[in-house]
N, CA, C and O of each residue as an XYZ file, in Angstrom:
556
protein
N      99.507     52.111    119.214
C     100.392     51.637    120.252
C     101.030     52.850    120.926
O     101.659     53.568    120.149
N     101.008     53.176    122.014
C     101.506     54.075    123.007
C     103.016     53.681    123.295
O     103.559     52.598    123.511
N     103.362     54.652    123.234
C     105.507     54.482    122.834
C     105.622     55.959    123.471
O     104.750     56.782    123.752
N     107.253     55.988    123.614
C     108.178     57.195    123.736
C     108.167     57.690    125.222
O     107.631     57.102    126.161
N     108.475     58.222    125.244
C     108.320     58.965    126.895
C     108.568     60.484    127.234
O     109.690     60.833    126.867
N     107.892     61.405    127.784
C     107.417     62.602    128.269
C     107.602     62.952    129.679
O     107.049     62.501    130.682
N     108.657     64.010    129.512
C     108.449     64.689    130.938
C     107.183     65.756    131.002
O     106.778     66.507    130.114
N     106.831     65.622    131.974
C     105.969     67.020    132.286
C     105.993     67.282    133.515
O     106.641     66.554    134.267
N     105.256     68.437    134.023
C     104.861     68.502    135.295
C     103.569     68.715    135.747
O     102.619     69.274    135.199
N     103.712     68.011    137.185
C     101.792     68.078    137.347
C     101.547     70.066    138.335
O     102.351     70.731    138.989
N     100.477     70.256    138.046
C     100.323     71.839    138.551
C     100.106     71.264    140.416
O     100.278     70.206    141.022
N      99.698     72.509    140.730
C      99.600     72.533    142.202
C      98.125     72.027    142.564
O      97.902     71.676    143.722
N      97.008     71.978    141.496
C      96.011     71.276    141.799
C      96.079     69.896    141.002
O      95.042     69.233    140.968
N      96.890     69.550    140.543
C      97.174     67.747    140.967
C      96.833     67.546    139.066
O      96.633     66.461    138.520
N      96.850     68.887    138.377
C      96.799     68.261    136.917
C      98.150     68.145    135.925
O      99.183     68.793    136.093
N      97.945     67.331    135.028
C      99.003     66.717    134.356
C      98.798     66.829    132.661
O      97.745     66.431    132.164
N      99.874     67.394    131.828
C      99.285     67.863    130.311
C      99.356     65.774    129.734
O     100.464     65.384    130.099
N      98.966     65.179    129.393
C      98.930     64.440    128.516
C      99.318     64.462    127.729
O      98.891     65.398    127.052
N     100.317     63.661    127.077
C     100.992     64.489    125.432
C      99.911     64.098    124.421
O      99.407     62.976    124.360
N      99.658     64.962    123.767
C      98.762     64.574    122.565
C      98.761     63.417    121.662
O      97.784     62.979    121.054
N     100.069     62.930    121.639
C      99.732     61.458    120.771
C      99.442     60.527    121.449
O      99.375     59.512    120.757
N      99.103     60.247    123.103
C      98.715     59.751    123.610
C      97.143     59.864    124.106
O      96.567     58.920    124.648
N      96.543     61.111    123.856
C      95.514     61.023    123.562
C      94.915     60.907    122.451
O      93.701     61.061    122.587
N      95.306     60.660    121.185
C      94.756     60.791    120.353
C      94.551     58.930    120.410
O      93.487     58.409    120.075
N      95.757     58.120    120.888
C      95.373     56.752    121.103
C      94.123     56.235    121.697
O      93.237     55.443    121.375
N      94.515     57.286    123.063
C      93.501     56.889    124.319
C      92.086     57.223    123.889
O      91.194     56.376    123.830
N      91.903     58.745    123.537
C      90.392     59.113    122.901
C      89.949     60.068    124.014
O      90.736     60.665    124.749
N      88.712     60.149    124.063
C      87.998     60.961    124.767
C      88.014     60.908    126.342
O      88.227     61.868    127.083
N      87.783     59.778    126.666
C      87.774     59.676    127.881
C      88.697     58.254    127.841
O      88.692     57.327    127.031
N      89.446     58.472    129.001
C      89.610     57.070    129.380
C      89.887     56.959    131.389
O      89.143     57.507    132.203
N      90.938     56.244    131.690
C      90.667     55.792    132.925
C      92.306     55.208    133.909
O      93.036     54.283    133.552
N      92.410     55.697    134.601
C      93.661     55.783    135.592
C      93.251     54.803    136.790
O      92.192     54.856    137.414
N      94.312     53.889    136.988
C      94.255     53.438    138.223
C      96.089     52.725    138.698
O      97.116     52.867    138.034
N      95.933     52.033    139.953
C      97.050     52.450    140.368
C      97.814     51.014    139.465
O      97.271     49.910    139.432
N      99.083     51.316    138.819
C      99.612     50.667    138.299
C     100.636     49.384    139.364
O     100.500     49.236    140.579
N     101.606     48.616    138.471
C     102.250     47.794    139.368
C     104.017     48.831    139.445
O     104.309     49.697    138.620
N     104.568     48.574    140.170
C     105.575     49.239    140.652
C     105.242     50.702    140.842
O     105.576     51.567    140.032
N     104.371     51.000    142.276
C     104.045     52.154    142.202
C     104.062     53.351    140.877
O     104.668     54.421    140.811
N     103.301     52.802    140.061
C     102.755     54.185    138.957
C     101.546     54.005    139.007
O     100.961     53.095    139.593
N     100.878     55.295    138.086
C      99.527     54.815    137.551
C      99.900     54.341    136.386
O     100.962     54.569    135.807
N      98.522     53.302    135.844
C      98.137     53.777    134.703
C      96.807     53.704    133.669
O      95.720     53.129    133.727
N      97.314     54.384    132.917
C      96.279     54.759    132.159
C      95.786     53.955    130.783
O      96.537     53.659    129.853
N      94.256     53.646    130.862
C      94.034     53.185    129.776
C      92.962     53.381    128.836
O      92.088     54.059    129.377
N      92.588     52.995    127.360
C      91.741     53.789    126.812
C      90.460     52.901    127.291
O      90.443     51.764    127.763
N      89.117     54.036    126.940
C      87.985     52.674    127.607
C      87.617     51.879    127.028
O      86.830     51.234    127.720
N      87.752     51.320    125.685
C      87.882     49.886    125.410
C      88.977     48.895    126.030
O      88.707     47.701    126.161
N      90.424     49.505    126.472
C      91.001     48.843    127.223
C      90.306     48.086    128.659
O      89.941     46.940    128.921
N      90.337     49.184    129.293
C      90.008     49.688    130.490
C      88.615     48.450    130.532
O      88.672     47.660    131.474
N      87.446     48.301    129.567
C      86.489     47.563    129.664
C      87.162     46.121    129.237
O      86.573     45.267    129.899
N      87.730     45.769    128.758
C      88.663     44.564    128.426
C      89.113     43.685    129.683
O      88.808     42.523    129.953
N      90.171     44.851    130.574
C      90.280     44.427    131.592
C      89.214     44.199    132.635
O      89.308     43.087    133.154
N      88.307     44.886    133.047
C      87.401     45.051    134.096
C      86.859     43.845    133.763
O      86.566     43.038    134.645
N      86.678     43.602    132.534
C      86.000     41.782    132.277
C      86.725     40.865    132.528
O      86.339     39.704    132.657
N      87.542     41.139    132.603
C      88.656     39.838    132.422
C      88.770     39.746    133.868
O      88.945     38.586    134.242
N      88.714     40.821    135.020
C      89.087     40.278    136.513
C      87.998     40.438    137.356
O      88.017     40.129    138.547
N      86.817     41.030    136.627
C      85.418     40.481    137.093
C      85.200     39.551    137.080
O      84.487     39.126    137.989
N      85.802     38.398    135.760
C      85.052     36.829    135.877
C      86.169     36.061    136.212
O      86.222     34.911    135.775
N      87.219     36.567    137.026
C      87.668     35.466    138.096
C      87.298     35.097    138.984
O      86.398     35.837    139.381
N      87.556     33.879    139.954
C      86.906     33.613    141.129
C      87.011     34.624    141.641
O      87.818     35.486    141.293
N      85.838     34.762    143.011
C      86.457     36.043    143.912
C      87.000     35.756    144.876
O      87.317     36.758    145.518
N      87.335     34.670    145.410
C      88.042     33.903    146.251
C      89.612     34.508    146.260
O      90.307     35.155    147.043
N      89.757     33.919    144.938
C      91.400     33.826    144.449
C      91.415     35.709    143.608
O      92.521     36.081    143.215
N      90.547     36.421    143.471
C      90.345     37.859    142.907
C      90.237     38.848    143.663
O      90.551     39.982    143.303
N      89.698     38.512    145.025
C      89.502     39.751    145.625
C      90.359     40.879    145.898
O      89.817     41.924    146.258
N      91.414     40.837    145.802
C      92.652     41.344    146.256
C      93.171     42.771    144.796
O      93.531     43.947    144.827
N      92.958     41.917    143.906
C      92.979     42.092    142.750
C      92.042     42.800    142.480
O      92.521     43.833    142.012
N      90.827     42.867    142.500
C      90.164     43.613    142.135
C      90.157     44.646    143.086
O      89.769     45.651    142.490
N      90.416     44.940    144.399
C      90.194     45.862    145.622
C      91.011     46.566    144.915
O      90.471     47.505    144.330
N      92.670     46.384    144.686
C      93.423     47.247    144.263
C      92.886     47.749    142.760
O      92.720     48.924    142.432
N      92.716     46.881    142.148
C      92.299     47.633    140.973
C      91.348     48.727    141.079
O      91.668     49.843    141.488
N      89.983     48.348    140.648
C      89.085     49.361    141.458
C      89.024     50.627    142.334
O      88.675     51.792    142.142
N      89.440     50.017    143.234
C      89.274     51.104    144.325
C      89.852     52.224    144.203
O      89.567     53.137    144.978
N      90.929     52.412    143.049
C      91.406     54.084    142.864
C      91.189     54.427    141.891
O      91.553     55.551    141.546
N      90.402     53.469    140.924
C      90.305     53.642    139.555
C      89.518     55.329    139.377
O      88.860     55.964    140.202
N      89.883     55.648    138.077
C      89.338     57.326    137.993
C      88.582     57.628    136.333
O      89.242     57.098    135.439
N      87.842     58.075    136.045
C      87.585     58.500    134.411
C      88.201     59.544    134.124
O      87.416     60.200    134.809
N      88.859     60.279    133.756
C      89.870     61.273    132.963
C      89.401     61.331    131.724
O      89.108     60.467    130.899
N      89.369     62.910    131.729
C      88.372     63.599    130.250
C      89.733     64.814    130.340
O      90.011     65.121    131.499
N      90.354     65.324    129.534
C      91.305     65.967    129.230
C      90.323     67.351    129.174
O      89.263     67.457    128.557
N      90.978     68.352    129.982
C      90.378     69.379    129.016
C      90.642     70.246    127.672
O      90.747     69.621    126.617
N      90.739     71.454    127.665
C      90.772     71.898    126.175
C      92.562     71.991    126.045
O      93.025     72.005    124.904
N      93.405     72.045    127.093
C      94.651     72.303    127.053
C      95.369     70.865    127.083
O      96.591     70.765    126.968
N      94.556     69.809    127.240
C      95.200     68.309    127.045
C      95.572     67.705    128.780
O      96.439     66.869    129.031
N      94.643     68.400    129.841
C      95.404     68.279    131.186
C      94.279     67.348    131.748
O      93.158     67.261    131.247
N      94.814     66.501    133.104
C      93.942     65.520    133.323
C      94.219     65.583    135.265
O      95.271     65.980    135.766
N      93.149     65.151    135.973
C      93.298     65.478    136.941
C      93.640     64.450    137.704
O      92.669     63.836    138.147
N      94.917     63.956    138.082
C      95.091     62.996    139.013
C      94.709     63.017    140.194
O      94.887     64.016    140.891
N      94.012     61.737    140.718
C      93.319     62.182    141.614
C      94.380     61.932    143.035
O      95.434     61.296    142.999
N      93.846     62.545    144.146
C      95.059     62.646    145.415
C      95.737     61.262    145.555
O      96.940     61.025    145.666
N      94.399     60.156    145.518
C      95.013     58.774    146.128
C      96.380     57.816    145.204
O      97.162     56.970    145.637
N      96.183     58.515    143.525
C      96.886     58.021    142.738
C      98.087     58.558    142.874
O      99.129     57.913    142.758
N      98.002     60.118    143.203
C      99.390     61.002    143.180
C     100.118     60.369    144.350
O     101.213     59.892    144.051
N      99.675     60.240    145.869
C      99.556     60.011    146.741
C     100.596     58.095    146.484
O     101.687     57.852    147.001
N      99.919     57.262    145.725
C     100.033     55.985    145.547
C     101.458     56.147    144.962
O     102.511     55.737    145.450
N     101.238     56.924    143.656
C     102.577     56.751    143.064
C     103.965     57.831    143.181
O     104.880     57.953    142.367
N     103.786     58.465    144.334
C     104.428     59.704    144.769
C     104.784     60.768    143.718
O     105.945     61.115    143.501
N     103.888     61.183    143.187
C     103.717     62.066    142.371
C     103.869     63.668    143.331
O     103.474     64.109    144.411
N     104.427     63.984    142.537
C     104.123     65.409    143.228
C     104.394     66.553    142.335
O     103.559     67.433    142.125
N     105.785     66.522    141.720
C     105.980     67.908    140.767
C     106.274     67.159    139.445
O     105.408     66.943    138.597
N     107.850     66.698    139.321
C     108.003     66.231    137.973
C     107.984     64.564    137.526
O     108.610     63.655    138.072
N     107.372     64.507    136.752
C     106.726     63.306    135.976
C     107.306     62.871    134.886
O     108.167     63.598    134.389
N     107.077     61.961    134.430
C     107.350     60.811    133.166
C     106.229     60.198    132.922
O     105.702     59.500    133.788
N     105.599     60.396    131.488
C     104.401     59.433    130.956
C     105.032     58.844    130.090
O     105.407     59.388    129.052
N     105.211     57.819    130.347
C     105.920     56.975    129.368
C     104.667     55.916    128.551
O     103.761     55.344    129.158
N     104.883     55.856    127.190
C     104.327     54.622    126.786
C     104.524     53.084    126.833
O     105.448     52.443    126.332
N     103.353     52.582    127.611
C     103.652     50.912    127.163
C     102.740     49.933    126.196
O     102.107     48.906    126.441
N     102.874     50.423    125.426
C     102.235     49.546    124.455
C     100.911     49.773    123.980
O     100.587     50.393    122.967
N      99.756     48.883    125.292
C      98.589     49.131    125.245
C      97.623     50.004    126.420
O      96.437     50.037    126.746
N      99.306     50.887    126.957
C      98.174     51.301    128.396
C      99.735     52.459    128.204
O     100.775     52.153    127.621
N      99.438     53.727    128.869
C      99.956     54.608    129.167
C     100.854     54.393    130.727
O     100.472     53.340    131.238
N     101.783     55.007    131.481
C     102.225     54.791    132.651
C     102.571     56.440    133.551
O     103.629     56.924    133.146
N     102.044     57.090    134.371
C     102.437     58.096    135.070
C     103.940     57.512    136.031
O     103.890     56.437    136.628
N     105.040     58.277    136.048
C     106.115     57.709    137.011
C     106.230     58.975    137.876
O     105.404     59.876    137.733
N     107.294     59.076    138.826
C     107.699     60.542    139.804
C     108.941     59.985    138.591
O     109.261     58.843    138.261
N     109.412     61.257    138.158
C     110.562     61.167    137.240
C     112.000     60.135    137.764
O     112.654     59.283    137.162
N     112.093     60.776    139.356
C     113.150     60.186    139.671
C     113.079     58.591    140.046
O     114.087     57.922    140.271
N     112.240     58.272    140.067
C     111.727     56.761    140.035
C     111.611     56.285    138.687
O     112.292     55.300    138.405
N     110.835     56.823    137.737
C     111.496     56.754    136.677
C     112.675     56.544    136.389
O     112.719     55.377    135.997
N     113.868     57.080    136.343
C     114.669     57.062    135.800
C     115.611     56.011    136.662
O     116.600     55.625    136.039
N     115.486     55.594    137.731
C     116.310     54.693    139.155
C     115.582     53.229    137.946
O     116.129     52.649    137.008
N     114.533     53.113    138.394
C     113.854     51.870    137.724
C     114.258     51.830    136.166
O     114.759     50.846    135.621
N     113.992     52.928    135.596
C     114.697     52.168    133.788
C     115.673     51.672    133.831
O     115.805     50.545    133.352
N     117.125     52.601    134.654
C     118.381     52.744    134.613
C     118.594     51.410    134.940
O     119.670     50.997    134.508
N     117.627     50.209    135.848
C     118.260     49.325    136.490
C     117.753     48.174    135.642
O     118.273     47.124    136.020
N     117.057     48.036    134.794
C     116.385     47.278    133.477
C     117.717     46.890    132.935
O     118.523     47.774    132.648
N     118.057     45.408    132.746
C     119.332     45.510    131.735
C     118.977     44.785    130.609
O     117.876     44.253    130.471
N     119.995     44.745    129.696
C     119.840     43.948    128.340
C     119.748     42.563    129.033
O     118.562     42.257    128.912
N     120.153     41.931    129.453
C     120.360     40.614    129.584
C     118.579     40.525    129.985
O     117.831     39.920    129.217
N     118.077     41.148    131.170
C     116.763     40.671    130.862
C     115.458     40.675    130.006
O     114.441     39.990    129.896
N     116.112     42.018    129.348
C     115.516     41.956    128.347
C     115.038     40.993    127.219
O     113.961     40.655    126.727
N     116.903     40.600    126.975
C     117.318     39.128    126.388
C     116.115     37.998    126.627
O     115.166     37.520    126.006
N     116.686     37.892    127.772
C     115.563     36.767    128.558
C     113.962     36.485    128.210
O     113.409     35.385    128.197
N     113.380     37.762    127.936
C     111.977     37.514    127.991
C     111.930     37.727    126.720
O     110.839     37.444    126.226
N     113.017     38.277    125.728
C     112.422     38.179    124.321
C     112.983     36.953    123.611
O     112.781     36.819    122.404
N     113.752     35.956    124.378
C     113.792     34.444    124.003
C     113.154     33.312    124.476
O     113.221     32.158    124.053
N     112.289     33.948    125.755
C     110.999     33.082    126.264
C     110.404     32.906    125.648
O     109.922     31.773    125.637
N     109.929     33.996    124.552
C     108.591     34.569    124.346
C     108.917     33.818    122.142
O     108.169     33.348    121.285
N     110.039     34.066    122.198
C     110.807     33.928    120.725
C     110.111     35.147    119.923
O     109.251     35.033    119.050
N     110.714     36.409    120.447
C     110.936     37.771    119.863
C     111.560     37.777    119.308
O     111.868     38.823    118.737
């Protein structure tokens, strides 16, 4: 399970260190695309193939939309020997990435943030909704 959260920064050619216990989840390769509330994210490729099935065999009627966004920025990410991964322009671009970052863990998928969006969006998360969805759910 992917947890905790990491600042880093991305270099001037658009790469980003991965923290190591997040690759050691993710594995060898896995796969970036544009997340919901402007981030990416990232998932391992058994994830990553999990999903692609799951919104391949929706209608395409009621999917297309869904899959355009999905897809269409999706990326394979292979870390190199220093743990760095290359975001590609349209993702940096998508999720206004530019210098300092937050990889935060969610669970079963990794999340790239711009730090200061990061931190506007956690800050505004409160207990009460929290509350809420972990008595929907009976957490």
């Amino acid at each position: 399970m992917l947890m905790g959260s990491y600042p880093h920064t991305i270099d001037a050619k658009g790469r980003v260190i991965i923290p190591a216990k997040f690759r050691e989840e993710l594995g060898d390769v896995f796969y970036a695309t544009k997340g919901t509330d402007e981030s990416v994210t990232i998932l391992s490729e058994k994830a990553w193939q999990e999903m692609g099935e799951k919104i391949c065999s929706l209608p395409s009627a009621q999917s297309k939309d869904l899959k355009r966004f999905w897809f269409s920025s999706a990326a394979e990410l292979r870390p190199d020997s220093q743990g760095r991964v290359l975001i590609p322009q349209v993702l940096r671009d998508y999720a206004h990435l530019e210098k300092d970052v937050t990889i935060i863990g969610a669970g079963s998928r990794a999340e790239i943030w711009d730090t200061v969006r990061w931190n506007n969006y956690n800050s505004a998360i409160s207990e009460s909704q929290v509350l809420e969805v972990m008595n929907l759910y009976d957490i």
